[in-house]
N, C-alpha and C positions, 0 to 999 in steps of 0.2 A: 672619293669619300674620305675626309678628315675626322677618322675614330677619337682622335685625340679633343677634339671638341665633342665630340658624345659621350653623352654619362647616361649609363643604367641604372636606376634605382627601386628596387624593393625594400618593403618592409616585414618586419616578423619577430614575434619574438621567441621563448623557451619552447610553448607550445606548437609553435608551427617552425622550428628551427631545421628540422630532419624533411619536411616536407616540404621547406624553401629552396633543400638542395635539389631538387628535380628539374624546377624552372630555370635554373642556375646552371645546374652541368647541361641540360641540352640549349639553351643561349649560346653556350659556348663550344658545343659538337657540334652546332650550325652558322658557327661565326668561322668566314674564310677572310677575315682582313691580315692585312698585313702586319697592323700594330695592336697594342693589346688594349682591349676593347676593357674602360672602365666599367666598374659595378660597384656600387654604394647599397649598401644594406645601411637599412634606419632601422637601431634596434633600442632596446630598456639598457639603461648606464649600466647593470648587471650583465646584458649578456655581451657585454665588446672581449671578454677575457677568454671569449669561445671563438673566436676571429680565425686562428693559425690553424683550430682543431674543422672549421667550416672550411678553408681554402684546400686544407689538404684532403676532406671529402671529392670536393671537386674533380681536384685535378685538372685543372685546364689550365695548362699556361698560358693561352692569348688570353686569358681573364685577370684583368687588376682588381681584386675585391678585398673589398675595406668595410669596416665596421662601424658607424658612426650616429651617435647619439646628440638630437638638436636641442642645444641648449634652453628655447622657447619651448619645447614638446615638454622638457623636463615642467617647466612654469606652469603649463598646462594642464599637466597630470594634478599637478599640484591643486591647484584650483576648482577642482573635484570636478570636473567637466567633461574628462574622458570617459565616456557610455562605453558599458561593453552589453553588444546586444548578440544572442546567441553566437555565431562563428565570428563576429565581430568583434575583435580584443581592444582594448585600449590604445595598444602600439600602432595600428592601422591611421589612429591620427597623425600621425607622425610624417604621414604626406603632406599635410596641409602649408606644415612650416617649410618645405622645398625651398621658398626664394632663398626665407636668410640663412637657412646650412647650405645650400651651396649658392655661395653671392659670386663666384668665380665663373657661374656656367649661367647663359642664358637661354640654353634648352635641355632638357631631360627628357628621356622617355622613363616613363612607369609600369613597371608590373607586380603584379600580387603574386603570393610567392601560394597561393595554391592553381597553380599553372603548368602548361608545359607546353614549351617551346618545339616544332614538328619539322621545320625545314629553316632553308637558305634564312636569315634578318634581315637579309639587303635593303627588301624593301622596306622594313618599320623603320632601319638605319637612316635610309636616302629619304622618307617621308618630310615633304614639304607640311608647314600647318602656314595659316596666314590670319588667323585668331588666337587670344590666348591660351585657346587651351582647344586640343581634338579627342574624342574620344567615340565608343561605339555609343549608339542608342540602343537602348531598353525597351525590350516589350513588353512589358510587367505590370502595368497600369502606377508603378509606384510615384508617376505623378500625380494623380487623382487622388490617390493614400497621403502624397506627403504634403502636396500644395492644396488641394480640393480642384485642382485647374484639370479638366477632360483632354482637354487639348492645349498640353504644356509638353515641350521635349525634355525628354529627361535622358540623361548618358550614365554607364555604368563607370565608373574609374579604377573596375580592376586592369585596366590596360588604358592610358592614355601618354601625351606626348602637349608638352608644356609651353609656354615662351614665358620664362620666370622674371626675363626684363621687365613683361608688362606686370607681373604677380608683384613685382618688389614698387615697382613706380605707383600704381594704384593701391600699395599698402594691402594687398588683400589678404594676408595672413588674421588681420585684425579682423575683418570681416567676416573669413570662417568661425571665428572663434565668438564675436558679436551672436551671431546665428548660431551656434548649439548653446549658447547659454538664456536665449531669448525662446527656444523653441524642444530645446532638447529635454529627454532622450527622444528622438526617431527613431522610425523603422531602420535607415542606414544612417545615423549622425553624422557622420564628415565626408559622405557620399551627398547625401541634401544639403548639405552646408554649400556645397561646391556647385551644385545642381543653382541653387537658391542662387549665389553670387555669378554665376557664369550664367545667368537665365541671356539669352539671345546674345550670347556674344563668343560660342562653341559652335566646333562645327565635327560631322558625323566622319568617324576614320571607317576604313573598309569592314564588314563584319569579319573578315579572313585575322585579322589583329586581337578580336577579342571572342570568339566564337565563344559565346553561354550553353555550357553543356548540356544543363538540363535541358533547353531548347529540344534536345535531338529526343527528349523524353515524348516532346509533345508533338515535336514534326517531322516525321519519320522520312519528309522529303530534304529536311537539312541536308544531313550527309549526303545525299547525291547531288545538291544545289553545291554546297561545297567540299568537296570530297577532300580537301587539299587545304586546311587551314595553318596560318602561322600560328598561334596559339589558339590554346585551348585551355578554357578558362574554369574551373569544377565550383563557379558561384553557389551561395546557400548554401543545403543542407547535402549537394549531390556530392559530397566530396569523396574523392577514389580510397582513401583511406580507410571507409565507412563499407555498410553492405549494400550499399546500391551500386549497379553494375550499367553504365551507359555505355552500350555495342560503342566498339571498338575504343573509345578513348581511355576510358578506362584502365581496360589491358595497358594498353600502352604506358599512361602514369604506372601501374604496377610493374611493370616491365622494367621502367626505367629506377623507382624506385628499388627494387631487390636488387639489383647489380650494384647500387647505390650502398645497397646496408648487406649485404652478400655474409 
């Protein structure tokens, strides 16, 4: 496994800064590589001067994490096009631009930094994709909300894994951006942006990569289906920070958080 060609990348900004570190320090108590496994946080040009004060939260030395604001996301904001839709901030666009901030890498893995990482990475690490872009599918109906289509696939991108070669040769940064300003605000704007642009040309990663918490609200057979997931993701409104209490993950984000801010 060549960590040194793998790049981690989240985003977050002021508001979810404290709650990024969770997904972060356990990435990194479940990383046995040998070399130190890079991390790219996409943040607001404001918050890079909290970079030294976020690394030393951590504490993980296999983790290189850097703080890095995309000079196109700045353009963006600019242009009054960044939606913020309830948990949804404006900084969350800031995936979209992946090719041209990191033109150095032609694959990423992505995660939301309201997350937490449960065991071994190897596998999300060594994940093969052979599309431009894998990610978990959605039960949600939020295709029929965003496209009117019944039967459209629709993937969630709090957890996905990229090939930014094709993202930067097909120009799709321009396309996401084309698509929230023709259609926006959405229910998820640069989540349907990417949905919209990647229509039949993604393909489904294991649900063990992006496990949707609330899910376990409504199917009480999840956890024993998958008792053992690599992330787990607190989409919407179930976030661990809040008073809603999803059996066992929960705990665990709090868990990991107090030892965190102890």
């Amino acid at each position: 496994m060549e960590n040194s060609k793998t790049l981690i990348v989240t985003s977050f900004d002021e508001k979810y800064f404290n709650y990024a570190c969770v997904p972060i320090k356990t990435l990194g108590i479940n990383y046995s590589g040998n070399e130190r496994l890079k991390v790219r946080c996409l943040v607001p040009e404001y918050l890079r001067k909290r970079e030294s004060e976020f690394i030393k939260i951590i504490s993980q030395e296999n983790l290189d994490i850097k703080f890095i604001t995309s000079e196109k996301y700045i353009k963006f904001t600019k242009s009054g096009y960044a939606f913020e839709k309830e948990n949804i901030t404006k900084n969350m666009h800031h995936r979209l631009f992946l090719g041209s901030t990191f033109s150095n890498y032609d694959k990423v893995i992505y995660i939301d930094p309201d997350t937490i990482v449960l065991r071994d990475v190897t596998p999300l690490l060594n994940y093969e994709i052979y599309t431009p872009i894998s990610a978990v599918v959605e039960y949600t109906g939020m295709s029929f909300r965003t496209f009117n289509e019944k039967d459209y696939p629709y993937f969630n991108n709090g957890v996905f894994i990229a090939n930014l070669d094709y993202w930067r040769k097909e120009n799709l940064e321009d396309q996401f951006v084309k698509w929230i300003k023709e259609n926006g605000p959405s229910e998820c704007p640069e989540q349907d942006a990417m949905n919209f642009v990647f229509r039949n040309q993604w393909a489904p990663l294991p649900l063990t990569f992006n496990l949707l918490a609330f899910k376990l609200m409504e199917d009480r057979k999840l956890a024993e289906n998958y008792p053992e997931p690599l992330i787990v993701h607190f989409v919407g409104n179930y976030k661990p920070w809040s008073d809603i209490d999803i059996p066992i993950w929960t705990d665990k984000w709090r868990k990991e958080y107090s030892e965190l801010f102890q």
